[in-house]
C-alpha positions in Angstrom: -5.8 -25.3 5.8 -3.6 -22.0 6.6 -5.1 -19.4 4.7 -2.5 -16.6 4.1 -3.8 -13.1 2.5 -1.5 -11.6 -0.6 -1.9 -8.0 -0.2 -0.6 -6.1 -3.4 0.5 -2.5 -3.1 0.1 -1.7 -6.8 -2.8 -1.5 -8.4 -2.3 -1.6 -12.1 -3.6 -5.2 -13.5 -0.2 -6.0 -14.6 1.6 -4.7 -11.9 5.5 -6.3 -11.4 4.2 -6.3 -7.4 1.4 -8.7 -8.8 3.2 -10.7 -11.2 6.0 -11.5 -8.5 2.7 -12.2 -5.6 1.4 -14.5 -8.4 4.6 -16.1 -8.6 5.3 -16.6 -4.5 2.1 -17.8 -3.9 2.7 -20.6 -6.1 6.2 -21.4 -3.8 4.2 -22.3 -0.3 3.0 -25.9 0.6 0.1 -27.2 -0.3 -1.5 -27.3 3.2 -1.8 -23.4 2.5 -4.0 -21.2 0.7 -3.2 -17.8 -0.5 -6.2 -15.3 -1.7 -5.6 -12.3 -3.0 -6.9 -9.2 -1.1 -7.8 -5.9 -3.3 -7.2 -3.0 -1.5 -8.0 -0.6 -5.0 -11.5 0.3 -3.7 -11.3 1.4 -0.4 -12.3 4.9 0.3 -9.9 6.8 2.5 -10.2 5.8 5.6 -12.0 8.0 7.8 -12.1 7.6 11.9 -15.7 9.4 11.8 -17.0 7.0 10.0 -16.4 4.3 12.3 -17.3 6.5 15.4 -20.7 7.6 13.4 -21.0 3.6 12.5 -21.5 4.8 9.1 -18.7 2.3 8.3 -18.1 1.9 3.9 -19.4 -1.6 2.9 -16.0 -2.1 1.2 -14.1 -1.7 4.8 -16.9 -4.1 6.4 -15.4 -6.9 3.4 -12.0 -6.2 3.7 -11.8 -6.0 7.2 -14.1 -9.4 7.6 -11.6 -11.1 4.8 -8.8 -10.4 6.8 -10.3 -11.7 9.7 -10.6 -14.8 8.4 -7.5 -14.8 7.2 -4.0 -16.7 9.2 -0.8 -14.8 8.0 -0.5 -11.4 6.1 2.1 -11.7 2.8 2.6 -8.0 1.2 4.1 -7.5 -2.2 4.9 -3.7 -3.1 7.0 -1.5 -4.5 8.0 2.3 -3.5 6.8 4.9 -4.1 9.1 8.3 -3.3 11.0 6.0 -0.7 7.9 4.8 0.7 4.4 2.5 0.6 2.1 3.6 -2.1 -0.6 5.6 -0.3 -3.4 3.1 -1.6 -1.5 0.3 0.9 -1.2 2.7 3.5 -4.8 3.9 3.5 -5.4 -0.4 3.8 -3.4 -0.6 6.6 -5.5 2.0 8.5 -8.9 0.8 7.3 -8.0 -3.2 9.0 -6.4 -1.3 12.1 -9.2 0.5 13.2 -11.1 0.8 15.4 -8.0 0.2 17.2 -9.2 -2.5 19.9 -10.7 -4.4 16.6 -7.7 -4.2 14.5 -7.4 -7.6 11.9 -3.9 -6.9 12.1 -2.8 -8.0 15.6 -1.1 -11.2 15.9 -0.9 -12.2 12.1 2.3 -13.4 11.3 3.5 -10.9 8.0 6.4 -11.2 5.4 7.4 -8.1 2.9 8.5 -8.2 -0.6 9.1 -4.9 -2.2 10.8 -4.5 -5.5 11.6 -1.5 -8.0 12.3 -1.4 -11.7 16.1 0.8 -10.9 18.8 -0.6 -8.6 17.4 0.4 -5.4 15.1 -2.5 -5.0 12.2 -0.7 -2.3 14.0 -0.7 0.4 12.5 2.6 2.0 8.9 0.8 1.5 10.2 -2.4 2.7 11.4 -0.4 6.1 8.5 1.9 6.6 6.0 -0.9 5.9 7.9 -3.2 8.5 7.4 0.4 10.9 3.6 0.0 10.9 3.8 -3.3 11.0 5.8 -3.5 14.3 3.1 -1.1 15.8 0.7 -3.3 14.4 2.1 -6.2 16.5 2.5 -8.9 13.8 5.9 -10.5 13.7 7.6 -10.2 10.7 9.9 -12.2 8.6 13.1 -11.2 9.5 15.3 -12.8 7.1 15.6 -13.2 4.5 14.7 -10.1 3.5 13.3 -9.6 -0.2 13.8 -6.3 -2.2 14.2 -7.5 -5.8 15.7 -4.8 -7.8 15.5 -4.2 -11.2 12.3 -5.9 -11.8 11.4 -5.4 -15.6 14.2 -7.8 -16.2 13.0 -10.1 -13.9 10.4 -11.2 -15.3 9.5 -12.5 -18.8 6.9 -12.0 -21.0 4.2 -14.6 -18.9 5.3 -12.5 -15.8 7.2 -15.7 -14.9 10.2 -15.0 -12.8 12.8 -16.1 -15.0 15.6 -16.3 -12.7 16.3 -19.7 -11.0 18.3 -18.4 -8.7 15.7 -15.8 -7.6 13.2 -18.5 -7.7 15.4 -20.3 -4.9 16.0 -17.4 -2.8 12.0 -17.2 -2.6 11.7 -20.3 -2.1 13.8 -19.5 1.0 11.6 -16.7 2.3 8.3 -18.5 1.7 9.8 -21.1 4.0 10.8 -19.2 7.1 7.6 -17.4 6.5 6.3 -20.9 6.5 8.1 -21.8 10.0 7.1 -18.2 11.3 3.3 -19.2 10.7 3.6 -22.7 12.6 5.3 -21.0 15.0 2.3 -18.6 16.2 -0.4 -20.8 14.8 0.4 -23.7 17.4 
């Protein structure tokens, strides 16, 4: 069984980033799992703390469920052209210390979305920055920035637009070949 983590950038329970994870996780094969990582209580990271080995129990989890972990699958949206500072600080905490990093390797695909036009594009771009320094390859195409989100969804937080649904279904599949690909 692939085991791919679903790491949500929002972290209000009914996010639109969780609604539209919820709704991709249930697009991959069945020969793969998804588990949804919770990044809301991680304190800041903190290089000290790992230098001191005083390291936050809440890191030690995270950083062991990652571990275990195959493929990395991030649903966010932006915030001030950007990642939300709650993914970011994530990002750090499974990077350090940096010859330990849970990052390295593991394939990755981005889905950012916004409730205007613009769709998260800047947070699709500076997420796919760290994420290149990070060395995971990354779903190159399609890429995903689903614009005005609210009327995306209905009121189950089902996506409600075949056509969307399709295009997904086309993402989760070359994220699909992109795990084989540096699993084998």
């Amino acid at each position: 069984m692939t085991k791919i983590a679903v790491i949500v950038g929002s972290l209000r329970h009914e996010s639109y980033s969780r609604k539209i994870a919820k709704n991709v996780a249930k697009l991959f094969p069945e020969e793969f799992e998804t588990e949804f990582i919770q990044i809301g209580s991680l304190p800041l990271y903190n290089q000290a703390l790992d230098e001191d080995n005083d390291v936050p129990d809440p890191w030690v989890t995270f950083r062991e469920k990652l571990k275990k972990c195959d493929a990395v699958l991030f649903v966010t949206p932006e915030y001030n052209r950007s990642v939300p500072g709650v993914l970011k600080n994530a990002i750090d905490i499974g990077s350090r210390p940096m010859k330990e990093s849970v990052w390295k390797g593991k394939p990755a695909a981005i889905i950012s979305n916004s409730p205007s036009n613009l769709s998260g594009f800047g947070a699709n771009h500076h997420l796919r920055q760290s994420l290149v320094f990070l060395d995971m390859p990354i779903v190159q195409q399609p890429e995903v920035y689903l614009a005005n989100v609210t009327k995306l969804l209905d009121d189950h937080g089902k996506i409600n637009n075949d056509d969307t649904i399709q295009f997904l279904q086309t993402f989760v599949d070359a994220f699909v070949k992109l795990i084989k690909k540096h699993n084998d």
